[in-house]
C-alpha positions in Angstrom: 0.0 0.0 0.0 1.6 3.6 -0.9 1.9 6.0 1.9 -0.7 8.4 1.8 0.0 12.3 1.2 -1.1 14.3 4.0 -1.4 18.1 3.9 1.4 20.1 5.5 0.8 23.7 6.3 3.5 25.9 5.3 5.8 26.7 8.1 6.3 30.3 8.8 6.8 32.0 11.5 4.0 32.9 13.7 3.3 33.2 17.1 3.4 30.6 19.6 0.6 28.5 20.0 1.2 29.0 24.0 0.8 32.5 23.9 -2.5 33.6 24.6 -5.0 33.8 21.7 -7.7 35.9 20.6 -11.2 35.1 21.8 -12.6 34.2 18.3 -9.5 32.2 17.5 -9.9 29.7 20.6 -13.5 29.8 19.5 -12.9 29.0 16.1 -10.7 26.1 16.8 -13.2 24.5 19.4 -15.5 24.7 16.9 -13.0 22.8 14.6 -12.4 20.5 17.1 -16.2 20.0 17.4 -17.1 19.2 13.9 -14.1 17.5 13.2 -15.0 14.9 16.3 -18.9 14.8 15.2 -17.6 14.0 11.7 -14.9 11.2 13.1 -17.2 9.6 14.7 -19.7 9.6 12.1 -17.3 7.8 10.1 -16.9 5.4 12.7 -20.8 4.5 12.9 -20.7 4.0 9.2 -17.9 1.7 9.2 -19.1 -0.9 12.1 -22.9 0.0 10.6 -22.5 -0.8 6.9 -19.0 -1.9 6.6 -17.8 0.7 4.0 -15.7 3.8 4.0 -17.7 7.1 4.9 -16.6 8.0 1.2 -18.4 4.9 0.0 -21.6 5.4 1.6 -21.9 8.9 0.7 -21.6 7.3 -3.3 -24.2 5.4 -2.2 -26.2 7.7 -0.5 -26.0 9.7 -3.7 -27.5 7.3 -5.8 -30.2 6.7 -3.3 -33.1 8.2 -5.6 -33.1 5.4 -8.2 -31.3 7.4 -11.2 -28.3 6.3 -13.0 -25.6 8.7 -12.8 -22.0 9.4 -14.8 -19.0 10.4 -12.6 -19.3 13.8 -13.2 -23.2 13.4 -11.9 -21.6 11.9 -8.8 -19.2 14.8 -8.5 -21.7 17.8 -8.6 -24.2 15.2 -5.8 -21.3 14.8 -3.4 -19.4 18.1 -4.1 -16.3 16.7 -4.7 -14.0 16.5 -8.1 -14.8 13.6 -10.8 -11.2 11.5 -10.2 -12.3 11.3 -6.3 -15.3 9.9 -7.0 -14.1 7.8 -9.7 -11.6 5.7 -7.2 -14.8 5.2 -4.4 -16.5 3.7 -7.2 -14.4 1.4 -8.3 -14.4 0.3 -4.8 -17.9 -0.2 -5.0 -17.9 -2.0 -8.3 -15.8 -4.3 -6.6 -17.7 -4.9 -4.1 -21.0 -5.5 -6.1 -22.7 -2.6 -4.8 -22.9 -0.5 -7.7 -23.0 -1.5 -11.9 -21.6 0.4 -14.4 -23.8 0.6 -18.1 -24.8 2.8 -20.5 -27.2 5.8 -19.7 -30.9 5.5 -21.5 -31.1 8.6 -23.1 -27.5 8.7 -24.3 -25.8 5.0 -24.9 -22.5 6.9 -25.6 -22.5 7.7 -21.8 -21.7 5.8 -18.4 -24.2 5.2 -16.0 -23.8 3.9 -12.2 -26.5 2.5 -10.8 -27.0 0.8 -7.5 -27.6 -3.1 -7.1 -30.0 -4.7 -4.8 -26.8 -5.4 -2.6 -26.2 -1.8 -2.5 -30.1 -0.7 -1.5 -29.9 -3.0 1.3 -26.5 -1.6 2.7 -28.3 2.1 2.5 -31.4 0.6 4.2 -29.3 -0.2 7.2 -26.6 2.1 7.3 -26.4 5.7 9.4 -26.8 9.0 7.3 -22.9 9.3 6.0 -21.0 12.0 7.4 -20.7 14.1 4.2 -24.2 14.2 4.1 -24.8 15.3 7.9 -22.0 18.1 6.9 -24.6 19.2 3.7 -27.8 19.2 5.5 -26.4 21.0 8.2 -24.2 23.8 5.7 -27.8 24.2 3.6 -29.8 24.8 7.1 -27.9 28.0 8.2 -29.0 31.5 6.2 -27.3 31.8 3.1 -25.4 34.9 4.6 -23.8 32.8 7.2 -23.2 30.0 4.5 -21.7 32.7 2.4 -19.2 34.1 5.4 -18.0 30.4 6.5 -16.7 30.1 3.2 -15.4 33.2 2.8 -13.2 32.4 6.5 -12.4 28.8 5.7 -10.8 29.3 2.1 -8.8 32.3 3.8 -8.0 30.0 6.5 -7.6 27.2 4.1 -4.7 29.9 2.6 -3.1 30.7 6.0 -2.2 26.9 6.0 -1.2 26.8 2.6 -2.8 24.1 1.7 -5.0 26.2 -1.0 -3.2 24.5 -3.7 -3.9 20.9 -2.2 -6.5 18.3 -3.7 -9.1 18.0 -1.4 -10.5 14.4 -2.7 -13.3 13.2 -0.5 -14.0 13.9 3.5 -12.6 10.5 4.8 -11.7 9.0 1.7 -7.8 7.2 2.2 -6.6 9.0 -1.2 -5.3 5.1 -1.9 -5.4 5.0 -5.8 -7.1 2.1 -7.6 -4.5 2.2 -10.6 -2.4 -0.4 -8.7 -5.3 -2.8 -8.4 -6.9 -2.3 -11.8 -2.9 -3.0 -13.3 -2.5 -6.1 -10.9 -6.4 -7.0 -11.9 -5.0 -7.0 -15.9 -2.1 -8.4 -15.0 -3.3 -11.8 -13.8 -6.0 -11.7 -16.6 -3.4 -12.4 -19.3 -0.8 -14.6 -16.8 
């Protein structure tokens, strides 16, 4: 298995973490800490609950209205980029869970489409934690949604991280090129 990237946040200098902060900074990181924990252990419950990656179920959860989807359908549901979405369904065509064809109106396009395995994992799995993130984001006034992201991507900047993928929330970033060579590989030998 490759080692996976993590993010590293440019190292500049900056004041101390011991010395005391702003009030809206220590409230702004226990608010991190809060959502990040709620989030972890949302993953957590999807894991023991349905036996899949939070990343997976939230594929899953997005084909959870009946219609067939491309990857680029899957992108815009779960607000993420096409090539993230592309490696969590592989996954799940692995597992059986989801089948690739060809869309009805347009047999020159891809269509993913869950199996009767993969309604039955939904029926008994938690809402995933992407979603929980969604629903709560489109619940606040879009003003408010509107000034969070306006903080987090300068935030997201005072890391630098900016220029980092962002791939899926609690996805590994583990590549299925590997596999899919391997998979060809003992095809032919």
């Amino acid at each position: 298995m490759a080692p996976t990237s993590r993010p590293r946040a440019r190292r500049q200098r900056r004041k101390s973490p011991a010395s005391s902060p702003r009030p809206a900074v220590a409230q702004s990181v226990d608010a991190i800490r809060r959502i990040l924990r709620a989030l972890r252990l949302a993953a957590r419950e999807t894991q023991v609950a349905a036996g899949l990656s939070a990343a997976q179920l939230f594929v899953l959860h997005a084909l959870s209205d009946g219609d067939e989807a491309s990857l680029s359908d899957l992108a815009a549901r779960t607000l993420t980029d096409r090539s993230s979405v592309a490696a969590v369904v592989d996954r799940l065509l692995d597992a059986k869970l989801v089948v690739r064809g060809t869309a009805a109106a347009d047999r020159r396009r891809a269509a993913i489409t869950l199996t009767a395995a993969g309604r039955a994992v939904l029926a008994r799995a938690p809402e995933p934690p992407g979603a929980l993130l969604i629903s709560a984001l489109q619940a606040l006034p879009e003003r408010r949604v509107a000034a969070l992201a306006d903080g987090l991507t300068a935030l997201v900047g005072a890391m630098g991280v900016s220029g980092d993928a962002a791939g899926m929330l609690f996805e590994d970033g583990e590549s299925s090129a590997p596999r899919k060579r391997a998979a060809r590989s003992a095809r032919r030998g």
